[in-house]
C-alpha positions as CSV (number, residue, x, y, z in Angstrom):
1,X,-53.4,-88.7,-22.3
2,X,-53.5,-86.4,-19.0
3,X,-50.2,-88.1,-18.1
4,X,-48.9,-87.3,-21.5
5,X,-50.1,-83.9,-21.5
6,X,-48.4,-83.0,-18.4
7,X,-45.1,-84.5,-19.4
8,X,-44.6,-83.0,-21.7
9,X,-45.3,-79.3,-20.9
10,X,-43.0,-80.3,-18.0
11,X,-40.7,-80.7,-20.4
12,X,-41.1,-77.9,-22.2
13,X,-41.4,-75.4,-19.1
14,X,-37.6,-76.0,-17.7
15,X,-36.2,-77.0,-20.7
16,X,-34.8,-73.7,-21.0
17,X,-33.7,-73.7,-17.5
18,X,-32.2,-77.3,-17.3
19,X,-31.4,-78.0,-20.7
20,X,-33.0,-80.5,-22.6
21,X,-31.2,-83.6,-20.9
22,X,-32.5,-82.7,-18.0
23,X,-35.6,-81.4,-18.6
24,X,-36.6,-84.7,-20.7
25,X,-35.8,-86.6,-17.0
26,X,-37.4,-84.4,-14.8
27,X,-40.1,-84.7,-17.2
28,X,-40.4,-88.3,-17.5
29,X,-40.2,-88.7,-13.9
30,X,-43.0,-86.9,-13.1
31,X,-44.8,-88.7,-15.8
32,X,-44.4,-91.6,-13.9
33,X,-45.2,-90.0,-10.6
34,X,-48.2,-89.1,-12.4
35,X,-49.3,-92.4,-14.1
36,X,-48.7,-94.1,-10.8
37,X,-50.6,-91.8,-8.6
38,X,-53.6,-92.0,-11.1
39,X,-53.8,-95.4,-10.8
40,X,-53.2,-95.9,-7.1
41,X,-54.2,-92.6,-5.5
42,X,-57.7,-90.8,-4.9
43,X,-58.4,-87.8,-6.2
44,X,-57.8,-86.2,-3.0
45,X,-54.3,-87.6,-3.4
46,X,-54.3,-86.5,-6.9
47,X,-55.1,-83.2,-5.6
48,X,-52.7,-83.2,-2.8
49,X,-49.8,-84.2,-5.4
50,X,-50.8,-81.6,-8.1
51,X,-50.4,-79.0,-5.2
52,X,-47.1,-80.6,-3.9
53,X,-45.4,-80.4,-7.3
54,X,-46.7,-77.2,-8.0
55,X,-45.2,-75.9,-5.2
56,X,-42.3,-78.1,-5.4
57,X,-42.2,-76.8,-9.5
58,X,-42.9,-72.9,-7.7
59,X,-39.4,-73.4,-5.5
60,X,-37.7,-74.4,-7.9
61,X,-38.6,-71.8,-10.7
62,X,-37.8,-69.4,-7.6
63,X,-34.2,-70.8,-6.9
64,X,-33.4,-70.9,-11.0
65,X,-34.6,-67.2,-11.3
66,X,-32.4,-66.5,-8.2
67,X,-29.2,-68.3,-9.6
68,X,-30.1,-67.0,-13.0
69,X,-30.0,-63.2,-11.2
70,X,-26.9,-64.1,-9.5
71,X,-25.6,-65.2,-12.5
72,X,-26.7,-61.8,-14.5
73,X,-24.7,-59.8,-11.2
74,X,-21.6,-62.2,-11.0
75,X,-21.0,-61.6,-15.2
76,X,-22.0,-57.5,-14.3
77,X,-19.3,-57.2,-11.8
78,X,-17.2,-59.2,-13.8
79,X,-17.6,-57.0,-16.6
80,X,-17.4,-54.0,-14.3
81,X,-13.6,-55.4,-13.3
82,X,-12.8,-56.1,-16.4
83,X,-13.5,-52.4,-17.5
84,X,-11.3,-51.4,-14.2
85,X,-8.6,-53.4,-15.6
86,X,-8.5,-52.2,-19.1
87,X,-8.3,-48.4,-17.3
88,X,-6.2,-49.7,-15.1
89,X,-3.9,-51.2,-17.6
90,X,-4.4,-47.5,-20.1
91,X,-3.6,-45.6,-16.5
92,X,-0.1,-47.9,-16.3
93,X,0.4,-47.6,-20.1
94,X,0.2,-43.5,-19.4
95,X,2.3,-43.3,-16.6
96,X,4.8,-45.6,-18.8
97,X,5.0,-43.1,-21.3
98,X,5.1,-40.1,-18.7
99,X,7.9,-41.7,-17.4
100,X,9.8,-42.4,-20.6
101,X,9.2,-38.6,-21.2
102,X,10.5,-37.7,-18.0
103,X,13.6,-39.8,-18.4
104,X,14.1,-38.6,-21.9
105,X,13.7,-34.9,-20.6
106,X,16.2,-35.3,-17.6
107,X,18.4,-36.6,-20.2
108,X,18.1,-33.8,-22.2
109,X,18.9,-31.7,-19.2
110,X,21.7,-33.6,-18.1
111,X,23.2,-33.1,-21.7
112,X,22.4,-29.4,-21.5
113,X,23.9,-29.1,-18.0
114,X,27.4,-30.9,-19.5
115,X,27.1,-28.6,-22.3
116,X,26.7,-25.8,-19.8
117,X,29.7,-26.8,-18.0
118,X,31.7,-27.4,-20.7
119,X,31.1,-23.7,-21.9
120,X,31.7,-22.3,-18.0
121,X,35.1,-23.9,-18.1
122,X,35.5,-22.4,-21.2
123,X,34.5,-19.2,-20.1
124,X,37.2,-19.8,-17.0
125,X,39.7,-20.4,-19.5
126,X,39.2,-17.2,-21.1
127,X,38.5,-15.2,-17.9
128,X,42.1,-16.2,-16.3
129,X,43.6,-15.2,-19.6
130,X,41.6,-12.0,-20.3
131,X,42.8,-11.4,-15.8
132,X,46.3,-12.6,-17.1
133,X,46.1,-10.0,-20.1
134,X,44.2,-7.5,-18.1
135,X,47.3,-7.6,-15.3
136,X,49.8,-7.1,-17.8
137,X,48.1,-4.1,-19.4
138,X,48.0,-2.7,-15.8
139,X,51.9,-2.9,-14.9
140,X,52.1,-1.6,-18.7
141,X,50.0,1.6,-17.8
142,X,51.2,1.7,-14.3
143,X,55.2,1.7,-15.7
144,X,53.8,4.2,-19.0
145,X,52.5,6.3,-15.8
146,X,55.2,6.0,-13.9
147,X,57.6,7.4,-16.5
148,X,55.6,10.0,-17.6
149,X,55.5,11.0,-13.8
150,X,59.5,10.3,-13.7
151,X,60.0,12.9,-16.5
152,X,57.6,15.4,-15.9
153,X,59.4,15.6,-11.6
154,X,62.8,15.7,-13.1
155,X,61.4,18.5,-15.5
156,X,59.9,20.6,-12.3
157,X,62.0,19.0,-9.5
158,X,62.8,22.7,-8.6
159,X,59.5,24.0,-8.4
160,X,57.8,20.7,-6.8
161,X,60.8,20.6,-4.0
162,X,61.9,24.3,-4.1
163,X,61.0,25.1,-0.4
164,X,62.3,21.9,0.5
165,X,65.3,21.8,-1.2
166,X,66.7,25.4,-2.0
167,X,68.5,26.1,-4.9
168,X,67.7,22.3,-6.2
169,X,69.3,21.0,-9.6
170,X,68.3,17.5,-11.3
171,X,71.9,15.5,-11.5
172,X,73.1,12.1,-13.5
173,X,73.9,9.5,-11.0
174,X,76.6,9.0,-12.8
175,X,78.2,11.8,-11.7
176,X,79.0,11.0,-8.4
177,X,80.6,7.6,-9.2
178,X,84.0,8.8,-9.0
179,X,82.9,9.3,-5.3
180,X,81.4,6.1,-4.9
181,X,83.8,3.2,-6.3
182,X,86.4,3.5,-3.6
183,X,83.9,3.7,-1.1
184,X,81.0,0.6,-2.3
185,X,81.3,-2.7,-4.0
186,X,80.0,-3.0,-7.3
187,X,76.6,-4.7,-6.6
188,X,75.7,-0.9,-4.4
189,X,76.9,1.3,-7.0
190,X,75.1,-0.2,-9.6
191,X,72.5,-0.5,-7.6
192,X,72.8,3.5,-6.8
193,X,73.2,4.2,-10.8
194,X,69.5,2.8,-11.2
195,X,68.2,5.2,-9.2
196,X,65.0,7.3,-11.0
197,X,66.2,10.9,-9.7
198,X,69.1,12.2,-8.0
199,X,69.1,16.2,-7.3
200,X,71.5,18.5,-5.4
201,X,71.0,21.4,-3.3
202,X,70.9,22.6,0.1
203,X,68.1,21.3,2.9
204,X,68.4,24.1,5.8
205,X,71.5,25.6,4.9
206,X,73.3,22.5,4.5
207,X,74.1,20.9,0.9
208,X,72.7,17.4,0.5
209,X,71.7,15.1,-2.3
210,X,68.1,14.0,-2.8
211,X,67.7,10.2,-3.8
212,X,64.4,9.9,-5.0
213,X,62.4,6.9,-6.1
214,X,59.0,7.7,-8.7
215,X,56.3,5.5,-9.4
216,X,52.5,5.8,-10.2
217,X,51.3,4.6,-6.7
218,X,54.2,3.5,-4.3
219,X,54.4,0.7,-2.2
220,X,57.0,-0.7,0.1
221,X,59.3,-1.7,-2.2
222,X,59.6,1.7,-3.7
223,X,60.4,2.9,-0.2
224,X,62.9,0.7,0.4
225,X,64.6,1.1,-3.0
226,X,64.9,5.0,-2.1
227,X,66.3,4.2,1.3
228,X,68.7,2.0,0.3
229,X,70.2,3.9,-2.7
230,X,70.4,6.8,-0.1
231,X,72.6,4.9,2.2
232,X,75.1,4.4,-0.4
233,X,75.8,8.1,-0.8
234,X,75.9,8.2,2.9
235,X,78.3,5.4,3.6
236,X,80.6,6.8,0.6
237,X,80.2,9.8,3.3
238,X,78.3,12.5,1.1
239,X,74.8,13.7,3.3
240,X,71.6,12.3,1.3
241,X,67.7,12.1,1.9
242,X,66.0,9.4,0.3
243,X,62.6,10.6,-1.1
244,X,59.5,8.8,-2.9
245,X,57.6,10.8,-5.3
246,X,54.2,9.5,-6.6
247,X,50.3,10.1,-7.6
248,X,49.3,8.1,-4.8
249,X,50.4,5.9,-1.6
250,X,48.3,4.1,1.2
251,X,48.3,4.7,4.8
252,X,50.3,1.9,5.5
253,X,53.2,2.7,3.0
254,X,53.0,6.2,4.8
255,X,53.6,5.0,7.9
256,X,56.6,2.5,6.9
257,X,58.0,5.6,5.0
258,X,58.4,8.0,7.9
259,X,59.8,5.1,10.1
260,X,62.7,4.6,7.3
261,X,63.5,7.9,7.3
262,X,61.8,8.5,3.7
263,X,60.5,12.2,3.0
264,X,56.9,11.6,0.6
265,X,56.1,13.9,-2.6
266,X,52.8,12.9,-3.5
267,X,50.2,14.5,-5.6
268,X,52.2,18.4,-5.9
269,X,52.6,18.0,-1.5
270,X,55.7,17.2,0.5
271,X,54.5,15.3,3.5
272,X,55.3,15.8,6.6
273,X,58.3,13.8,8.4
C-alpha cells in the first residue's frame, strides 16, 4: 500500500513536467525500486534510499524549473525579435513609400524643368525676334533722324557753316553734272548725285564746294562716303571739302575723319582740322 502510495504521487508530481508517458515510467520504476528495497533492504536502507530519491527527485525538479526558465527566456527573446522584425519590416515598408514619393516628386520636377525649358526656348524665340524687331525700329528712327537732320542743315547750312564757308548756298548735285560726265565714268557720278548736301561758296577767299555727308551718329562709312564723293569733284578739277554733319560721332570716327581729310559739323560746332 506504501508502494502504491508513492507511485503514484510520483506520478502525479512530474506528470506535468514529463508528460504522462513518462511520468507513468518514472513512476512505476520507482515503485519497483521501492517494493524491492522493502523487501530486501533495512530500514536504514530504506532511509538511505528515501533520502537518495529525494534528492535525486530535488535535482531534477531543479534542472526542469531551469529548462522550463530557459524555455520562458528563449520564447521572450524570440518574441522580442519577432517584434524587431515586424518594425523592422513597417521601417522598410516606410522608407518604400518615401522613396516612391521621392521618385514620383523628382519626376514631377523633371517634368516641370522640361516644361521650363520648353517655355525658355520659347521665350529665346521671341527675344531674337523682339532684338530682330527692336534693330529694325532703330535703323528706322536712326534714318527718320537722319533726315530730319538732312533737312533741317540744308535749311540753315548758311548759318551752321557761315564762318566756315562765307557766302554759302545749298546747291542740287545735279547741277554740276555737266562738269562731271566728261571727266568720271558713270558708276562716280552717280555715285556723286547721291550725295546728302552739296553747297557753294568761298573757304578763305577761295570758291570751293562743300560735299557733305548727314546722318544721326556717323561712323566710318559716313566718312568715307563724304571723302569719296569729294574726290569726284576734284578729279573733274573743281576745288571741294568733303564734310560730315551729325548729332553725334565717337572718338575713333574723329580721329579717322581728320586723317581723310574730312572737316566734322557735329551738334551746332565745326571741329577742328
Amino acid at each position: 500500500m506504501v508502494a502504491l502510495m508513492n507511485t503514484f504521487a510520483i506520478y502525479e508530481q512530474f506528470r506535468s513536467i514529463l508528460g504522462e508517458e513518462r511520468a507513468k515510467g518514472f513512476a512505476e520504476a520507482l515503485g519497483k525500486m521501492f517494493e524491492e528495497a522493502k523487501n530486501a533492504a533495512t530500514k536504514e536502507d530504506m532511509r538511505i534510499l528515501r533520502e537518495s530519491v529525494d534528492t535525486d527527485s530535488s535535482r531534477l525538479e531543479a534542472a526542469m524549473t531551469n529548462l522550463a526558465e530557459a524555455q520562458a527566456r528563449t520564447e521572450s527573446r524570440v518574441e522580442e525579435l519577432a517584434q524587431a522584425q515586424a518594425r523592422t519590416e513597417a521601417r522598410v515598408e516606410e522608407l518604400a513609400q518615401a522613396q516612391a514619393r521621392t521618385e514620383a516628386r523628382v519626376e514631377e520636377l523633371a517634368e516641370a524643368q522640361a516644361r521650363t525649358e520648353s517655355r525658355v526656348e520659347e521665350l529665346a524665340v521671341n527675344m531674337t525676334s523682339f532684338s530682330t524687331i527692336l534693330n529694325q525700329l532703330v535703323i528706322r528712327s536712326d534714318r527718320h533722324e537722319g533726315t530730319l537732320l538732312e533737312l533741317k542743315f540744308r535749311d540753315r547750312l548758311p548759318s551752321y557753316l557761315g564762318r566756315f564757308l562765307r557766302r554759302g548756298q545749298v546747291i542740287q548735285a545735279s547741277d554740276l553734272i555737266d562738269q562731271l560726265e566728261p571727266k568720271l565714268a558713270e558708276a562716280a557720278v552717280d555715285d556723286f548725285l547721291r550725295a546728302d548736301v552739296v553747297a557753294s561758296g568761298t573757304v578763305e577767299g577761295q570758291p570751293t564746294y562743300v560735299v557733305g555727308e548727314v546722318s544721326y551718329k556717323a561712323d566710318a562709312d559716313d566718312v568715307m562716303r563724304a571723302a569719296r564723293r569729294a574726290a569726284c569733284l576734284v578729279k573733274a578739277g573743281l576745288p571741294a571739302i568733303p564734310l560730315v554733319a551729325c548729332e553725334s560721332i565717337s572718338p575713333q570716327t574723329t580721329d579717322y575723319a581728320r586723317q581723310e581729310g574730312v572737316r566734322v559739323w557735329v551738334d551746332g560746332s565745326l571741329l577742328d582740322a
